[in-house]
N, C-alpha and C positions, 0 to 999 in steps of 0.2 A: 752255617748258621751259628748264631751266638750261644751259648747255654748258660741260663739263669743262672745254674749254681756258682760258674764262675766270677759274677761281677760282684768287685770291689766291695761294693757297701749291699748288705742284706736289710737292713733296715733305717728308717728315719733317725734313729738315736746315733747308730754307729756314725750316717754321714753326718749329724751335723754333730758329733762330737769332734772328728775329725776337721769338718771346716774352723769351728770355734777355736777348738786347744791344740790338736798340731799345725795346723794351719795359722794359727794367729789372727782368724779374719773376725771382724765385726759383721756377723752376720743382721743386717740391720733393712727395714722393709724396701729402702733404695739400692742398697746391694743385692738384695732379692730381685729385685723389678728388671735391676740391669743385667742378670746374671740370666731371667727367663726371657729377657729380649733377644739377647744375643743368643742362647741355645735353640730358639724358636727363629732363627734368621737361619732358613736353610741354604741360601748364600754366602755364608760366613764360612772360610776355608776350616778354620778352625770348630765350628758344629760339623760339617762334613767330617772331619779327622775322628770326631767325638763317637760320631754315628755310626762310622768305618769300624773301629777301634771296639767300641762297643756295644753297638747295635742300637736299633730305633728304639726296640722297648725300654732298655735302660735311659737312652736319651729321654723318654718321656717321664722314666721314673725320678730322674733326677729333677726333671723341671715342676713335678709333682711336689716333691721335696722341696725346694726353691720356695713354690706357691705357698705350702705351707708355714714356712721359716717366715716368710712376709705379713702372714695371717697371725702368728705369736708375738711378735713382737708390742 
């Protein structure tokens, strides 16, 4: 089993500081929308890998994150 204190990003500011300024992306409500479509396609080898790698709850916490970034803009 995955253990919370492990994953990547602890909070909403870390990841999308991370997405914005190392990342270079525009985080923008249609890159939001495409980004919780495809995480939410549990068909997608690549969500599989995601979910593998770091577990359902993170997957949902990210897509939470996602939902949100889309709601600020």
């Amino acid at each position: 089993m995955n253990d919370s204190s492990s994953f990547y990003f602890q909070t909403y500011a870390e990841w999308r500081k991370a997405i914005t300024e190392r990342c270079k992306i525009n985080l923008t409500p249609a890159y939001a929308r495409s980004r919780i479509a495809a995480l939410q396609n549990t068909a997608d080898p690549t969500t599989q890998e995601f979910a593998a790698k770091f577990g359902d709850a993170y997957l949902r916490q990210v897509i939470q994150w996602f939902e949100q970034a889309e709601q600020q803009r």
